[in-house]
C-alpha positions as CSV (number, residue, x, y, z in Angstrom):
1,X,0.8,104.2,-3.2
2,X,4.2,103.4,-2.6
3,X,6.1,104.6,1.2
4,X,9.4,105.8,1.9
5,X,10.7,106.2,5.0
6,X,14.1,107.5,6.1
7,X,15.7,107.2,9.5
8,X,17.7,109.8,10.1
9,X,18.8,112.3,12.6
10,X,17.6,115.2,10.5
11,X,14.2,114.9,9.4
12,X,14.4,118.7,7.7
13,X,16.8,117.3,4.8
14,X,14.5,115.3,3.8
15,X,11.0,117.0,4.2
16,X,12.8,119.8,2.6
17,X,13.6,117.9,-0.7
18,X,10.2,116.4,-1.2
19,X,8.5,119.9,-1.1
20,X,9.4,120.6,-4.4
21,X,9.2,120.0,-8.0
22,X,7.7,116.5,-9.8
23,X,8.5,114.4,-6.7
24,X,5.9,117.3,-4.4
25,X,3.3,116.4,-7.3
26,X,3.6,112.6,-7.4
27,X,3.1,112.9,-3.3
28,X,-0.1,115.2,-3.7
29,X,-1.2,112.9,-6.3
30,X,-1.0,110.1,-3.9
31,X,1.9,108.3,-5.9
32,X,4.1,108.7,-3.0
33,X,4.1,108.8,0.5
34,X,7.1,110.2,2.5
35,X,7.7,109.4,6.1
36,X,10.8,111.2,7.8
37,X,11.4,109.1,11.0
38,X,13.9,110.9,13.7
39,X,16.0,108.5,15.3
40,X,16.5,110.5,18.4
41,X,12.7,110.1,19.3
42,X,13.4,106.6,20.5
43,X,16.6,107.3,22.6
44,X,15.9,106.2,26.5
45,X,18.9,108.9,26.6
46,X,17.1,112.0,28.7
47,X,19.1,114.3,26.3
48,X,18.6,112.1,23.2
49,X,21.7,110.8,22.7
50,X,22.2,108.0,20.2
51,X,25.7,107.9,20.0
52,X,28.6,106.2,22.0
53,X,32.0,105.8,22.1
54,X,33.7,102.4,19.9
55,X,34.4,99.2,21.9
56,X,37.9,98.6,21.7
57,X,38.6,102.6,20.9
58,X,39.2,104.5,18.0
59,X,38.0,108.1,16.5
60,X,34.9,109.3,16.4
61,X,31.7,107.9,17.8
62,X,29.1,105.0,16.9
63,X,25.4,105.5,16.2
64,X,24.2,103.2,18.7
65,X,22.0,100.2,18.0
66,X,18.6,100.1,20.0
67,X,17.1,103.1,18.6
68,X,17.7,102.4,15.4
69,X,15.7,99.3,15.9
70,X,13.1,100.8,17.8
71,X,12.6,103.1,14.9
72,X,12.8,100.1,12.7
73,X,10.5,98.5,14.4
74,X,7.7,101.3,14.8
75,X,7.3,100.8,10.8
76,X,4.3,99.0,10.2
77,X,5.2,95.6,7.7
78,X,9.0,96.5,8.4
79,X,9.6,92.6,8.6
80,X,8.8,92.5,4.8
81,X,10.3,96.3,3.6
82,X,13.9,96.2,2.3
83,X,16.0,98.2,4.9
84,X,18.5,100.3,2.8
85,X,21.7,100.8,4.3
86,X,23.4,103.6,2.7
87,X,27.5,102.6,3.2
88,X,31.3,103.4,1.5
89,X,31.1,99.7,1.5
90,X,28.3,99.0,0.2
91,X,27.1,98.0,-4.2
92,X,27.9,101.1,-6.3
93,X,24.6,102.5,-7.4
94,X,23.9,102.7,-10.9
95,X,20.9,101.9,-13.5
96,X,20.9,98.4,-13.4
97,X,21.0,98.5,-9.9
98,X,18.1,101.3,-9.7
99,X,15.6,99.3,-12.3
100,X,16.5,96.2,-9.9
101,X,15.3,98.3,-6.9
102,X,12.4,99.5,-8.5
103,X,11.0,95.9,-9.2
104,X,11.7,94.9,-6.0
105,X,9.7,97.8,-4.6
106,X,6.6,97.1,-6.6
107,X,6.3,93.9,-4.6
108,X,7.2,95.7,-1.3
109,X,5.1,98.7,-1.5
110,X,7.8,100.1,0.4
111,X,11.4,100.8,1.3
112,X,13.4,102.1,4.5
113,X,16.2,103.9,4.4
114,X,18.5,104.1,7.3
115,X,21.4,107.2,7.1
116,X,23.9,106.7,9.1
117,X,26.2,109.5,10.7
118,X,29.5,109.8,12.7
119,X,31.9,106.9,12.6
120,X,29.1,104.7,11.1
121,X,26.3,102.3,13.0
122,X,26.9,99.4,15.1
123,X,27.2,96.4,12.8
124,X,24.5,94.6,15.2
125,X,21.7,96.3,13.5
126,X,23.3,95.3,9.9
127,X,23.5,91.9,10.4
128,X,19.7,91.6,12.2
129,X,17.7,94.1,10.0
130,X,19.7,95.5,7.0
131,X,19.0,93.7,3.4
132,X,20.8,96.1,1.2
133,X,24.3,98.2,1.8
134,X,24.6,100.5,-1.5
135,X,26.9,103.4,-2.1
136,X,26.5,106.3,-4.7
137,X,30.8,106.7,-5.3
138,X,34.0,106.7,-3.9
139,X,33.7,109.0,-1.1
140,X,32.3,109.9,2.0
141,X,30.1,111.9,3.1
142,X,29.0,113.4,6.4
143,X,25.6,111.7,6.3
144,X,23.6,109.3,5.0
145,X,20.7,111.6,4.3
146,X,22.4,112.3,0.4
147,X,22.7,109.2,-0.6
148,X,19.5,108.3,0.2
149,X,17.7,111.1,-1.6
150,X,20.0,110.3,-4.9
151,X,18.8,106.8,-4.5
152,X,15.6,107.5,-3.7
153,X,14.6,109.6,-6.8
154,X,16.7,107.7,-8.8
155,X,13.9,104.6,-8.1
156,X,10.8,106.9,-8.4
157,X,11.4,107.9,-12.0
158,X,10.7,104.2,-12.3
159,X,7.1,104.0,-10.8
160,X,4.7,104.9,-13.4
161,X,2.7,108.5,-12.9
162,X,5.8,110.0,-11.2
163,X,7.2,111.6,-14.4
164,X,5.1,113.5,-16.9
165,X,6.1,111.3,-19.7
166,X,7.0,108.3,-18.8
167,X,8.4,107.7,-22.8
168,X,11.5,109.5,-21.5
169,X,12.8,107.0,-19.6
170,X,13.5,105.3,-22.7
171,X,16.1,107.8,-24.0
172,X,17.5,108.8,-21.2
173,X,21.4,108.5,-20.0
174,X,22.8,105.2,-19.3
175,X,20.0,103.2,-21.2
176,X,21.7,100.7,-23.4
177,X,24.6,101.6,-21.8
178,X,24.7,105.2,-24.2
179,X,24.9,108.8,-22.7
180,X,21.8,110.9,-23.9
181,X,22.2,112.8,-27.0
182,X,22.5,116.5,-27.1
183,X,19.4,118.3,-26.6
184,X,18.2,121.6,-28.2
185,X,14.9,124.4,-28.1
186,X,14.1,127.7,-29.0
187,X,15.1,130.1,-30.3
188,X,16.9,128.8,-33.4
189,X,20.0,130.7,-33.1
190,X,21.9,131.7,-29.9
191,X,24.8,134.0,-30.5
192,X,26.6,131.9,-33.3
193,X,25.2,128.8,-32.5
194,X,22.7,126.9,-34.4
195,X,20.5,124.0,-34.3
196,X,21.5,121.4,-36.7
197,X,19.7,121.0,-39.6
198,X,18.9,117.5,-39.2
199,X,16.3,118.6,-36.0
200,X,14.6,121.3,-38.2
201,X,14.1,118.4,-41.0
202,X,11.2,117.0,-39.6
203,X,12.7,113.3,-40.9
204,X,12.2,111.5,-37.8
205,X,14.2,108.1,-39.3
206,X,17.0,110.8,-39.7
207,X,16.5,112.5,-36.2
208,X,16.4,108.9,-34.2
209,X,19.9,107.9,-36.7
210,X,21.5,111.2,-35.6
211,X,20.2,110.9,-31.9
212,X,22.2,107.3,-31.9
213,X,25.5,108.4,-33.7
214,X,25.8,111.3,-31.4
215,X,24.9,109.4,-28.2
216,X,27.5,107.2,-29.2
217,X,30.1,109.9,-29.7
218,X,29.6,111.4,-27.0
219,X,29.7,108.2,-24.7
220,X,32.8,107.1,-26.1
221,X,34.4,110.4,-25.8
222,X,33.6,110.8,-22.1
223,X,32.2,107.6,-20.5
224,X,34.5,104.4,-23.3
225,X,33.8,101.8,-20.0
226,X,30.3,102.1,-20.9
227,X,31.1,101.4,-24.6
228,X,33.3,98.2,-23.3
229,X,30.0,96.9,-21.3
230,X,27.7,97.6,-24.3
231,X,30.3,95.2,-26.2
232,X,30.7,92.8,-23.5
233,X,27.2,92.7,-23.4
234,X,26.6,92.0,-27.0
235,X,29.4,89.0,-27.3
């Protein structure tokens, strides 16, 4: 069983995504375990507060450091678990980065994710407990709680038993560096529109030649930096 645990101010984001579809399966398989940590439980505020104004001023306010590492701390083997730091500043996320992840995490067993709000955390707890700062784009959000779920699933696809096929991962987008080929089901005919021939031929050395050509149109129509790196890669 692998864990996940978020730290975040609003546990409800994330209990509410893992209540549905194939990632509720994998956790009542026992895949998956999810642990939704609120920060605010281990404020010594009486009102909970985790949050404080910036040393030397500025706008906004900063997630303060000790109950962050309280709730850190309260996770059992946290001195061996990746702590996730979900930042603008951080590695842009991507496949490489993901199957990277995922291999780390079968020798963990587990990963913590820490989402940030406001103005950002106070760098103290980055530099004593955070081993990786990722971002998913160039933009910002109001919380880290996103971020972490895009991650997050992004990695699980990878453990076996979490998807119903697991062949799939093999053609989907971004391997090789190619977007995925157009896709197509019943009925035959929609309106105008029909399947192409070369699907109904039942030729499968045809179907996997036209699956490539078009993957490769299509990437090099939307996506030619991935085209570049499939080159790069090659030479």
């Amino acid at each position: 069983m692998y864990n996940f645990y978020y730290l975040t101010l609003f546990p409800a984001i994330i209990n509410t995504y893992f209540s549905e579809s194939i990632m509720r399966r994998s956790i009542d398989n026992h895949i998956l375990q999810i642990h939704s940590i609120d920060i605010r439980d281990f404020s010594s505020n009486k009102h909970n507060r985790v949050d404080d104004y910036p040393y030397g001023g500025g706008a906004g306010m900063i997630m303060q450091a000790p109950p962050i590492i309280k709730a850190i701390e309260s996770i059992e083997n946290h001195q061996k678990t990746p702590v996730i730091f979900l930042t603008p500043s951080g590695i842009p996320f991507n496949i490489q980065e993901c199957k990277k992840l995922a291999l780390k995490l079968k020798k963990s067993k587990q990963f913590i994710f820490l989402c940030g709000h406001y103005e950002g955390i106070d760098q103290r707890v980055i530099d004593r407990y955070v081993t990786d700062e990722y971002s998913i784009g160039d933009y910002v959000l109001t919380g880290g709680e996103l971020p972490a779920l895009v991650m997050s699933d992004s990695i699980m696809r990878q453990i076996g038993g979490v998807l119903g096929n697991n062949e799939s991962l093999k053609e989907e987008s971004f391997e090789n560096n190619l977007l995925e080929y157009p896709q197509y089901t019943r009925p035959q005919m929609v309106e105008d529109m029909p399947v192409p021939d070369v699907l109904l031929s039942g030729n499968h050395a045809k179907i996997k030649e036209w699956r490539k050509k078009r993957a490769t149109e299509i990437t090099e129509m939307k996506r030619p930096d991935l085209i570049k790196l499939k080159n790069n890669l090659k030479s």
